[in-house]
Biopython code that builds the backbone (N, CA, C, O; Angstrom):
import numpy as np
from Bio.PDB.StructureBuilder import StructureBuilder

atoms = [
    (1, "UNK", "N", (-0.540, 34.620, -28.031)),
    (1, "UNK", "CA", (-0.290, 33.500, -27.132)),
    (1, "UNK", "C", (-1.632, 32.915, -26.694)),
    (1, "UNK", "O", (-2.624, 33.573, -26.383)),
    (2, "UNK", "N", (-1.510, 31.455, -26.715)),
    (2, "UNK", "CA", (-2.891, 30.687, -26.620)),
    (2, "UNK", "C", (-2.584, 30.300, -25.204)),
    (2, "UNK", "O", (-1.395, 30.075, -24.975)),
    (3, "UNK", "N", (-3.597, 30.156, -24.015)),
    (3, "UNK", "CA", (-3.574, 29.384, -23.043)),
    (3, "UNK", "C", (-4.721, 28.469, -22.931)),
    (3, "UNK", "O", (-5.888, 28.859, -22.986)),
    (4, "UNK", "N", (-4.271, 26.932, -22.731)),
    (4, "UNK", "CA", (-5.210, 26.134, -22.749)),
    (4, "UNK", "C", (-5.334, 25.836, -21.252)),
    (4, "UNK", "O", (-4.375, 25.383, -20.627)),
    (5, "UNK", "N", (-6.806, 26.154, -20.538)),
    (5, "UNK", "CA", (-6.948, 25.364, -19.315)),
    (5, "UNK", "C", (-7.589, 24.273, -19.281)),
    (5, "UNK", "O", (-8.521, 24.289, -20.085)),
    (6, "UNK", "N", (-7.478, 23.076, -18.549)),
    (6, "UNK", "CA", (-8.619, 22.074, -18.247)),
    (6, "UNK", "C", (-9.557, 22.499, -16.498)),
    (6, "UNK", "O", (-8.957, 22.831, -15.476)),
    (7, "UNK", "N", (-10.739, 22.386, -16.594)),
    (7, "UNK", "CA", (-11.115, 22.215, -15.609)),
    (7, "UNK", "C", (-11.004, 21.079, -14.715)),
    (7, "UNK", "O", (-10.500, 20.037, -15.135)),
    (8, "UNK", "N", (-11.363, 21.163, -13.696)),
    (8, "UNK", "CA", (-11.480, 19.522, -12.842)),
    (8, "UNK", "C", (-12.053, 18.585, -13.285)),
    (8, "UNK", "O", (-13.129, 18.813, -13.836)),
    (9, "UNK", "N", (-11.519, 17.075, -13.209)),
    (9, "UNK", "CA", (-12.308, 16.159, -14.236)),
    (9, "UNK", "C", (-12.167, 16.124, -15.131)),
    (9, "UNK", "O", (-12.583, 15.081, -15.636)),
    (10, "UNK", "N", (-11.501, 17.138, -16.116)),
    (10, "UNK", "CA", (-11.394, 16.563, -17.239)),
    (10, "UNK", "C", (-9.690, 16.131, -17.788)),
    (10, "UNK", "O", (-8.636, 16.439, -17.233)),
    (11, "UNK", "N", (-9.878, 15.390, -18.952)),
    (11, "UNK", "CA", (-8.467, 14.219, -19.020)),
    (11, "UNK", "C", (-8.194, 14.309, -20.982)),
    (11, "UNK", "O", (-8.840, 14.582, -21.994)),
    (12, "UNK", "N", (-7.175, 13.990, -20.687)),
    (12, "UNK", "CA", (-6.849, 13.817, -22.383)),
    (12, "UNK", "C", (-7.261, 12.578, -22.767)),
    (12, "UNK", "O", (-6.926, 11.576, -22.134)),
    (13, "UNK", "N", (-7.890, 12.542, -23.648)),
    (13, "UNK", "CA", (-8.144, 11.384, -23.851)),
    (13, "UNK", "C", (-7.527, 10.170, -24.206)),
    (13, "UNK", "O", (-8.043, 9.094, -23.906)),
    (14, "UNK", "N", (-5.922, 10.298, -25.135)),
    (14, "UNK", "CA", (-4.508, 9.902, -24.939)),
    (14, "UNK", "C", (-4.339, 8.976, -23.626)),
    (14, "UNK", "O", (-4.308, 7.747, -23.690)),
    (15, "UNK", "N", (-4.239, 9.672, -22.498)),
    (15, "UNK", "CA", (-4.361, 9.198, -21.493)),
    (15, "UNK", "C", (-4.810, 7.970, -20.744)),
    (15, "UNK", "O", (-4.277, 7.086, -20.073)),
    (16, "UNK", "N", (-6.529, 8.433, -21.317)),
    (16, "UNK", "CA", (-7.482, 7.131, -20.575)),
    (16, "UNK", "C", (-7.595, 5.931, -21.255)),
    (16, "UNK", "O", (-7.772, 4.827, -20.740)),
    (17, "UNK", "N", (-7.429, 6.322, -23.037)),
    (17, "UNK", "CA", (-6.734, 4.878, -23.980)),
    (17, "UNK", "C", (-5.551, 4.316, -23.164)),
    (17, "UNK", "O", (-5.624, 3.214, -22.621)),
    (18, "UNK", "N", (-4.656, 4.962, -23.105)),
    (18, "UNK", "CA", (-3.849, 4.408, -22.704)),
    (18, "UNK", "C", (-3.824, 3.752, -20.846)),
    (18, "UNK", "O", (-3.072, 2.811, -20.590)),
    (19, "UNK", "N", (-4.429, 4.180, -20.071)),
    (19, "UNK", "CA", (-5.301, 3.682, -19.088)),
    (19, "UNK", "C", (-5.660, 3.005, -18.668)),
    (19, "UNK", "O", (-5.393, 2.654, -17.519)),
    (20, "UNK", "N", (-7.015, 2.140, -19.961)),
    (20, "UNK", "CA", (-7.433, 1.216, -20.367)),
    (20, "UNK", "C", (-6.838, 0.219, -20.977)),
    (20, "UNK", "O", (-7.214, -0.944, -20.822)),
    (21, "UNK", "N", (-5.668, 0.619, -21.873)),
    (21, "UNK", "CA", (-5.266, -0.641, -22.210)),
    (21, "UNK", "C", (-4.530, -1.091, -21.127)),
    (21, "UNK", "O", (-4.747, -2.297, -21.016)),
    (22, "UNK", "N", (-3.610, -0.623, -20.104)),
    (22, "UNK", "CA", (-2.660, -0.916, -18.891)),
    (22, "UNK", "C", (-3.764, -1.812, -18.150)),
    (22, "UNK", "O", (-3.201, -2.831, -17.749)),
    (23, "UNK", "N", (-4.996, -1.813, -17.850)),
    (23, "UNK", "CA", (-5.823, -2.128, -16.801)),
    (23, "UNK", "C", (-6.771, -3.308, -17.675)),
    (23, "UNK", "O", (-7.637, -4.103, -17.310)),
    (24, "UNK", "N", (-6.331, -3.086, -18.615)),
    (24, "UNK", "CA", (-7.024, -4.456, -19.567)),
    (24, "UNK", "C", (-6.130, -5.788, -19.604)),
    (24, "UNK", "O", (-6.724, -6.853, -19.436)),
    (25, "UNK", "N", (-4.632, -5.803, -19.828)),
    (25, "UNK", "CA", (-3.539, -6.478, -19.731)),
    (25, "UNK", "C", (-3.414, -7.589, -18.199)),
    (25, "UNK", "O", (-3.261, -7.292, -17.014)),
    (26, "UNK", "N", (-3.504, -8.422, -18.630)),
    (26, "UNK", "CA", (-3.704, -9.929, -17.548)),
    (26, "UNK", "C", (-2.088, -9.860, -17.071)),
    (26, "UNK", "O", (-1.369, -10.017, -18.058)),
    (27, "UNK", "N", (-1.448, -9.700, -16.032)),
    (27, "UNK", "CA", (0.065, -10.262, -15.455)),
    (27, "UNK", "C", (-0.086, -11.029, -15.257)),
    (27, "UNK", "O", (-0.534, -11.151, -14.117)),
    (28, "UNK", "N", (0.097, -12.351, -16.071)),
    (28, "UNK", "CA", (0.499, -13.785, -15.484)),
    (28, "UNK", "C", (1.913, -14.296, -15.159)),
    (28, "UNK", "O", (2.396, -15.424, -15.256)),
    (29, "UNK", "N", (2.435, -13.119, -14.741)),
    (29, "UNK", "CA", (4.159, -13.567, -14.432)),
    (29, "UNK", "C", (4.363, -13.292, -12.960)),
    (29, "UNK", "O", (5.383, -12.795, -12.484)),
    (30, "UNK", "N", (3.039, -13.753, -12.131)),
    (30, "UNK", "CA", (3.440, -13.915, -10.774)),
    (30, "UNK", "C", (3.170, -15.327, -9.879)),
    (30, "UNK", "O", (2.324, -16.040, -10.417)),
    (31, "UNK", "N", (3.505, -15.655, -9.115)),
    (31, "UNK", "CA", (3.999, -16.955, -8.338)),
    (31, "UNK", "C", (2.442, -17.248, -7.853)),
    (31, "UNK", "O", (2.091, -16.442, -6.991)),
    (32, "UNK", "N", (1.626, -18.033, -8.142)),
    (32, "UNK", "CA", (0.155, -18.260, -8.416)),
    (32, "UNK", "C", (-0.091, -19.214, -6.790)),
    (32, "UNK", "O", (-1.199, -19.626, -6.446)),
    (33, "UNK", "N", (1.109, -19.403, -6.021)),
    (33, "UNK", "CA", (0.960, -20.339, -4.897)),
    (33, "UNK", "C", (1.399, -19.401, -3.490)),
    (33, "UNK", "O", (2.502, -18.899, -3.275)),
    (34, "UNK", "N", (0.112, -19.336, -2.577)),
    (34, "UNK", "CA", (0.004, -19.130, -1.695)),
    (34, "UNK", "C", (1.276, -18.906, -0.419)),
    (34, "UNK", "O", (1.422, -19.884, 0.314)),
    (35, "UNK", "N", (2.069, -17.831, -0.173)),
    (35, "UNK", "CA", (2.718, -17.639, 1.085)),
    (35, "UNK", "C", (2.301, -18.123, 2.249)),
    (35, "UNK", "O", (1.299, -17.815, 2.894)),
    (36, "UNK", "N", (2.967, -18.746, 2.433)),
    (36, "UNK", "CA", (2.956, -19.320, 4.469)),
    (36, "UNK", "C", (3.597, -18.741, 5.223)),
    (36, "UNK", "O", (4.646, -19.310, 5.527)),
    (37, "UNK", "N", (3.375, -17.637, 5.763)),
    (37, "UNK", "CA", (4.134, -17.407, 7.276)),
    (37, "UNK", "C", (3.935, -18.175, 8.484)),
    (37, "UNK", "O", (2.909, -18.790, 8.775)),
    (38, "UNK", "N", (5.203, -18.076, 9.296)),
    (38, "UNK", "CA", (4.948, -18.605, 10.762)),
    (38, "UNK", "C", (5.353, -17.476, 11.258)),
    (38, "UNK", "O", (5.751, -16.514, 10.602)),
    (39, "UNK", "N", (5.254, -17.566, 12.618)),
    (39, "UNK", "CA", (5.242, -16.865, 13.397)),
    (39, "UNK", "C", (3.933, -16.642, 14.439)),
    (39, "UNK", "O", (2.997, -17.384, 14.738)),
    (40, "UNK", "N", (4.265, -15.421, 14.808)),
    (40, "UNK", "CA", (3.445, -15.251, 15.976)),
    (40, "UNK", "C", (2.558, -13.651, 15.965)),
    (40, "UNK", "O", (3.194, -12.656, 15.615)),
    (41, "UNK", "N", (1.296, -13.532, 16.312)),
    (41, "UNK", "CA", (0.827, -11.963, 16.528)),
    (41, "UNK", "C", (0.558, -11.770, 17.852)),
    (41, "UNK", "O", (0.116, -12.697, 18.531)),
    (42, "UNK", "N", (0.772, -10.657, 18.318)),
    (42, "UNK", "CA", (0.539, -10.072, 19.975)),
    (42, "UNK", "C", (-0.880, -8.698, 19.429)),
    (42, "UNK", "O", (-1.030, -7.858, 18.541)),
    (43, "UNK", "N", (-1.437, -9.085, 20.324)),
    (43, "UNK", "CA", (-2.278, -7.851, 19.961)),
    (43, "UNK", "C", (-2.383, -6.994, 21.256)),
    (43, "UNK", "O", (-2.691, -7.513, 22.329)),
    (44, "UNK", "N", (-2.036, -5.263, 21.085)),
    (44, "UNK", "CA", (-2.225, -4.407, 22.227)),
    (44, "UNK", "C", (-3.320, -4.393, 22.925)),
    (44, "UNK", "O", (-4.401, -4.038, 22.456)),
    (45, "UNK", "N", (-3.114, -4.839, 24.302)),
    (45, "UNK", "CA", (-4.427, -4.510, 25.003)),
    (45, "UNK", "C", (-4.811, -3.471, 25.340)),
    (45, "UNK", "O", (-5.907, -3.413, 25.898)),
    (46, "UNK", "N", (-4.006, -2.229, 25.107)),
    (46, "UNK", "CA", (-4.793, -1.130, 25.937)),
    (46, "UNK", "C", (-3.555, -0.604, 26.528)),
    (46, "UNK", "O", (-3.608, 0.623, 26.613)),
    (47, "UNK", "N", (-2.301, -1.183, 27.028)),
    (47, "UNK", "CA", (-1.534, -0.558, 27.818)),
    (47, "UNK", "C", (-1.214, 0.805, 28.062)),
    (47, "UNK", "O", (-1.344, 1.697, 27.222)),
    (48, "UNK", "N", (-0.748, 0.973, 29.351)),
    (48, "UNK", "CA", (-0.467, 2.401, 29.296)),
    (48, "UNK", "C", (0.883, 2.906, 28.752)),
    (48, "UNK", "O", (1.673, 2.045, 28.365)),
    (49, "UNK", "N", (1.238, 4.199, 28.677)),
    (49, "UNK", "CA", (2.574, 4.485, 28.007)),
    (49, "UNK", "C", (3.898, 3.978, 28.284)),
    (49, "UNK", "O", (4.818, 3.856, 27.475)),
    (50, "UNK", "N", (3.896, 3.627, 29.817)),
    (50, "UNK", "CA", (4.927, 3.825, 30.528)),
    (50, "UNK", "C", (5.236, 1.957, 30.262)),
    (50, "UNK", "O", (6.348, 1.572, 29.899)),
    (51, "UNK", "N", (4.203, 1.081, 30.483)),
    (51, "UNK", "CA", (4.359, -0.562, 30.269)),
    (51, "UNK", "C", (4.587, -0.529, 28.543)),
    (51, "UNK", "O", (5.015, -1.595, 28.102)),
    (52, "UNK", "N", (4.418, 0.265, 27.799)),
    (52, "UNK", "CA", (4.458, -0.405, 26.482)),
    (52, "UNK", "C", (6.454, 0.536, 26.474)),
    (52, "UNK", "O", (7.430, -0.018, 25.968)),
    (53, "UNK", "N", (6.491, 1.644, 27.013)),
    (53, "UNK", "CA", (7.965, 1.625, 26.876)),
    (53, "UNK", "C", (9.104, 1.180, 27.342)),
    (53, "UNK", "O", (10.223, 1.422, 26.889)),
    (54, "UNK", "N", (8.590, -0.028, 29.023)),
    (54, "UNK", "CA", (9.170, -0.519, 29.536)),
    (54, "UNK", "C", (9.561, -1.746, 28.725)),
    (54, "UNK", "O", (10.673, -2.257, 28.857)),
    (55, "UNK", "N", (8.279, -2.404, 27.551)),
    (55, "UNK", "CA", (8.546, -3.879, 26.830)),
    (55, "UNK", "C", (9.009, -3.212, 25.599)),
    (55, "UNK", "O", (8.843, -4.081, 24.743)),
    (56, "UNK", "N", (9.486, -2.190, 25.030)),
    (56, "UNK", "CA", (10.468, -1.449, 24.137)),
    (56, "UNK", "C", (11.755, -1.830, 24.251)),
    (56, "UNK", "O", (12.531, -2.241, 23.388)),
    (57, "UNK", "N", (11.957, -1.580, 25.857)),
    (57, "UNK", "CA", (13.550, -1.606, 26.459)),
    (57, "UNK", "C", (13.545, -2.664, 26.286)),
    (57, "UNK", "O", (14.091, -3.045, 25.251)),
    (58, "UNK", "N", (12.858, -3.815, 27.313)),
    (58, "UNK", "CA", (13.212, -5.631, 27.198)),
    (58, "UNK", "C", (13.548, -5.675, 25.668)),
    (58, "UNK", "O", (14.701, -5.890, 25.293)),
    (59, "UNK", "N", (12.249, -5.412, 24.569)),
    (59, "UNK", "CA", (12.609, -6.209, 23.371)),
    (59, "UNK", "C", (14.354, -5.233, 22.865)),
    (59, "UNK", "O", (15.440, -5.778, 22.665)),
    (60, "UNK", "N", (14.087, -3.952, 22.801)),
    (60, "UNK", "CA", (15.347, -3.586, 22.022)),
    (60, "UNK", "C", (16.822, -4.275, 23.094)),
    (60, "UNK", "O", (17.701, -4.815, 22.423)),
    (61, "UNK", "N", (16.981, -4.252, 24.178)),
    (61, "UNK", "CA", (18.160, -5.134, 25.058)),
    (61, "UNK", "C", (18.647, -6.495, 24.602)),
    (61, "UNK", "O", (19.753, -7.014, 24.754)),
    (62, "UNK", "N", (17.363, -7.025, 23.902)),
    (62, "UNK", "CA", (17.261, -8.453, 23.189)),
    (62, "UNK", "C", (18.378, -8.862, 22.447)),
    (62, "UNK", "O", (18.372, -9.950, 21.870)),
]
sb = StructureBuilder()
sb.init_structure("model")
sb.init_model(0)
sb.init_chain("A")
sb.init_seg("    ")
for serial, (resi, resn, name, xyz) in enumerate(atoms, 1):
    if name == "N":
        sb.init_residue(resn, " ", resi, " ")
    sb.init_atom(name, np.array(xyz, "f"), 0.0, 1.0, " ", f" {name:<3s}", serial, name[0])
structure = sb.get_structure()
Protein backbone atom coordinates (compact mmCIF):
# COMPACT_ATOMS: atom_id res chain seq x y z
CA UNK A 1 0.00 0.00 0.00
CA UNK A 2 1.27 3.41 -1.31
CA UNK A 3 0.44 6.62 0.68
CA UNK A 4 0.75 9.79 -1.09
CA UNK A 5 1.09 13.00 1.15
CA UNK A 6 1.20 16.66 -0.04
CA UNK A 7 2.75 19.11 2.15
CA UNK A 8 1.40 22.71 2.64
CA UNK A 9 1.43 24.68 -0.53
CA UNK A 10 1.59 22.33 -2.64
CA UNK A 11 -1.31 21.72 -5.55
CA UNK A 12 -1.95 19.44 -8.45
CA UNK A 13 -1.17 20.91 -11.10
CA UNK A 14 -4.62 19.77 -12.93
CA UNK A 15 -5.97 22.12 -10.68
CA UNK A 16 -4.10 25.45 -11.20
CA UNK A 17 -4.55 24.83 -15.28
CA UNK A 18 -7.67 24.62 -14.62
CA UNK A 19 -7.62 27.77 -12.23
CA UNK A 20 -6.16 29.74 -14.73
CA UNK A 21 -8.20 29.08 -17.36
CA UNK A 22 -11.58 29.99 -14.98
CA UNK A 23 -9.72 33.39 -14.05
CA UNK A 24 -8.63 34.02 -17.65
CA UNK A 25 -12.39 33.85 -19.09
CA UNK A 26 -14.00 37.58 -19.54
CA UNK A 27 -18.09 37.34 -18.17
CA UNK A 28 -19.64 39.63 -20.40
CA UNK A 29 -23.16 38.46 -19.50
CA UNK A 30 -23.67 41.06 -16.85
CA UNK A 31 -25.86 44.32 -16.85
CA UNK A 32 -22.81 46.87 -17.66
CA UNK A 33 -25.22 49.95 -16.22
CA UNK A 34 -24.87 51.29 -12.95
CA UNK A 35 -27.61 50.60 -9.89
CA UNK A 36 -29.34 53.57 -8.30
CA UNK A 37 -30.56 53.26 -4.93
CA UNK A 38 -32.68 55.69 -2.97
CA UNK A 39 -33.11 55.80 0.17
CA UNK A 40 -31.69 56.87 3.22
CA UNK A 41 -28.40 55.99 5.75
CA UNK A 42 -28.50 56.69 9.63
CA UNK A 43 -25.22 56.33 11.05
CA UNK A 44 -24.77 55.13 14.97
CA UNK A 45 -23.61 57.70 17.11
CA UNK A 46 -22.43 55.99 19.95
CA UNK A 47 -25.71 55.21 21.72
CA UNK A 48 -26.11 53.47 24.71
CA UNK A 49 -27.79 49.95 24.95
CA UNK A 50 -30.85 50.80 26.46
CA UNK A 51 -31.71 54.01 23.54
CA UNK A 52 -30.67 51.75 20.67
CA UNK A 53 -33.27 49.01 22.19
CA UNK A 54 -35.82 51.48 22.91
CA UNK A 55 -35.60 52.63 18.71
CA UNK A 56 -35.76 48.57 18.09
CA UNK A 57 -39.25 48.63 19.75
CA UNK A 58 -40.48 52.04 17.83
CA UNK A 59 -39.05 50.59 14.48
CA UNK A 60 -40.26 46.79 15.02
CA UNK A 61 -44.17 48.35 16.38
CA UNK A 62 -43.93 50.05 12.86
Amino acid sequence: MCILTMSMGAYDEDEHERREEQASRVDADFDDERTIYHGKVEYDAGESAEELLNKFEEIKSD
